[in-house]
N, C-alpha and C positions, 0 to 999 in steps of 0.2 A: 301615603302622602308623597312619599319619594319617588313612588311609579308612576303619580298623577302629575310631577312636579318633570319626569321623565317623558312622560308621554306627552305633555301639551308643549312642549321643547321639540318632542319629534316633529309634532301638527308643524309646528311653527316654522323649522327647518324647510317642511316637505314642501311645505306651500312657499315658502321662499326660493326654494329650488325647483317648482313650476311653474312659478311668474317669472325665475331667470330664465327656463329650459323655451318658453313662451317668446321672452324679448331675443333671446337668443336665433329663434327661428325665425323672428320678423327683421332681426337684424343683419341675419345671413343670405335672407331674399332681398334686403334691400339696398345691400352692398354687390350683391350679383348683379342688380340691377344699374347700377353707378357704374358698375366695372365693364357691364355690356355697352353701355353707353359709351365709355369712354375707347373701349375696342371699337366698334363701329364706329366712331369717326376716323380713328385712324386709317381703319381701309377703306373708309367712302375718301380721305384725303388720295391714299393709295389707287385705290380708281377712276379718282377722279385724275389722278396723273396717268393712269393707264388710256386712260379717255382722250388725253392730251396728245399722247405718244403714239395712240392710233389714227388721231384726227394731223399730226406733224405726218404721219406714213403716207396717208391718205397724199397732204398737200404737197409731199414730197412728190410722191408717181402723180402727180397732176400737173407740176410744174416741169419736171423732167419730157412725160409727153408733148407738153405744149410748148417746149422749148424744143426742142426735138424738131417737133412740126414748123414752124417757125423757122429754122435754122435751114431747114429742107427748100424752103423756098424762099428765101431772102436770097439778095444779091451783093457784092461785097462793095460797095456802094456807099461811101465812109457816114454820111448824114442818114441812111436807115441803121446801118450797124449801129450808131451810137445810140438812137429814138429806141432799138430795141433792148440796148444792153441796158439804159435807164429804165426801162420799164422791169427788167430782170432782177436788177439792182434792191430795185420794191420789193417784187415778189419774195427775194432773198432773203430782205430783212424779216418779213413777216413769217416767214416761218422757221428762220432760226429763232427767234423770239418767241413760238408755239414750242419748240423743242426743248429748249432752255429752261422753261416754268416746267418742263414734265419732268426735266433732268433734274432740278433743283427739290422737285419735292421726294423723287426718287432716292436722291443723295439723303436725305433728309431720314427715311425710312430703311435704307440701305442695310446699316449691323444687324436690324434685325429679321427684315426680311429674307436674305442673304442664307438664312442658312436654313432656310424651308419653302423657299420659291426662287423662280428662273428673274426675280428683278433684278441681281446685279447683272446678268447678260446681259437683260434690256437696257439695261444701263449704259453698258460699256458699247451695246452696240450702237445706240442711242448717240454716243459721241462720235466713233464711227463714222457715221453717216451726218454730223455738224460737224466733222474735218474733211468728209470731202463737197460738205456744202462750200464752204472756207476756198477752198481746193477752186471748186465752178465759180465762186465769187470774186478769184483772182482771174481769173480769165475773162471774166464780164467787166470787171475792172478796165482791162487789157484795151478788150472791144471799144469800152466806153471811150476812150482813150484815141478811139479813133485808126486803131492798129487790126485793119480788117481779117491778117492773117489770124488773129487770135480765135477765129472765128474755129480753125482745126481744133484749136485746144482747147477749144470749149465744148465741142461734141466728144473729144474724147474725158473729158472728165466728168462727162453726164451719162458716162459709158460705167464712170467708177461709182458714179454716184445711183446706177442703177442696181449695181450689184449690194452698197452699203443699206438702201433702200428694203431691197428683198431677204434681206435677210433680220433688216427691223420689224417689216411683219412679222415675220415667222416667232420673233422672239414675244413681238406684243399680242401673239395668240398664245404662246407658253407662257409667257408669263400670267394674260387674265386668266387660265385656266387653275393657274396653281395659285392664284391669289386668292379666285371664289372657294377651291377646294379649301383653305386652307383659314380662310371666314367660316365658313358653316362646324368647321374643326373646332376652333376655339372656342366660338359661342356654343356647341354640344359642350365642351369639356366647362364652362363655366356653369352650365346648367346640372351637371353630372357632380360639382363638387358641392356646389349646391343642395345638392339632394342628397348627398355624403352623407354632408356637418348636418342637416335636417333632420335624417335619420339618428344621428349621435343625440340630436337636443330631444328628441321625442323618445332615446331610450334614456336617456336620462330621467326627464319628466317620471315616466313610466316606473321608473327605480324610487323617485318622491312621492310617487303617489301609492307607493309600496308601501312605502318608510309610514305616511300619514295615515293607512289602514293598521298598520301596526302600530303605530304609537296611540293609535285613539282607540284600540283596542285594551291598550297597557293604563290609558287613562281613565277608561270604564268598567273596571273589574266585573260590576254590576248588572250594566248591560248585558255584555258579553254572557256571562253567568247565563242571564234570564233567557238570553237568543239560544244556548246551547241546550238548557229546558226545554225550552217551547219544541 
């Protein structure tokens, strides 16, 4: 009575301990799955600032040449200098305002990126090149203003603003490179623990369903007897 009263206690444990080692498993894919989720927006936000920072680089060296070009052939002529510096004045704002939302989401990601990818260069270089935007925006000021001479100081600061420029690409190709490396990273290592704690529930299970051939063994004296007969 007391082996049968022992034995269906085991039953009873094993199969409770492989409907846990069960939920266990479904609950550790379904929390990798939450968790992938929630990684991948973080770097599609991430790249999508990276996006931003390329497309600011881009508008950068497009406005530099075409100011550039522009500068080359105007005349100092106070009524085109100022039609041109307003028109500069636009272009200005519009892509300190593209640089800004890439900076701000950058900032944003910064502690943690910061100490596995080149974002805080981009970052820092990022500003860089919106202080010598700042820099070309007082001198179009200048222009605007009616003060033809400023027209020197505006090509030399589109001198500075080419060097801040070139060297924000470079940063916004090291940087997407170590951000994609560094996605594919994460999401292996979440699939990898994953498959850990998976393996741990399935030796467990395996350990109960040990336990449940043994204790139904303890519980059928009889049986067992007859099976070793036969």
């Amino acid at each position: 009575m007391i082996k049968r009263l022992l034995g269906g206690s085991g039953v009873i444990l094993g199969a409770i301990g492989i409907v846990l080692s069960a939920s266990g498993i479904v609950a550790t894919w379904w929390a990798s799955g939450v968790v992938t989720t929630q990684v991948q927006q973080v770097f599609d936000a991430v790249e999508q600032a990276l996006v931003l920072s390329e497309e600011a680089a881009t508008r950068f060296a497009v406005f530099i040449d075409d100011t550039q070009a522009r500068l080359d052939i105007i005349d100092e002529e106070a009524p085109v200098a100022t039609t041109l510096a307003a028109e500069l004045a636009d272009e200005i704002a519009a892509i300190r305002q593209l640089a800004m939302t890439a900076d701000q989401v950058l900032t944003t990601f910064e502690p943690i990126l910061s100490q596995f990818t080149r974002t805080d260069q981009l970052a820092m270089t990022l500003r860089e090149a919106l202080d010598a935007l700042n820099a070309t925006e007082g001198a179009v000021q200048e222009l605007q203003a009616g003060r033809t001479e400023a027209i020197e100081t505006l090509d030399a600061e589109l001198e500075t603003l080419t060097v801040r420029v070139t060297a924000l690409q470079s940063a916004v190709a090291e940087a997407q490179d170590d951000v994609a490396v560094l996605n594919r990273r994460v999401l292996r290592w979440i699939v990898l623990v994953a498959v850990a704690v998976t393996v741990i529930f399935v030796w467990f299970g395996a350990a109960q369903y040990t336990l449940i051939r043994s204790s139904w063994r303890l519980a059928h004296p009889a049986k067992r007897a007859a099976v070793a007969s036969d």
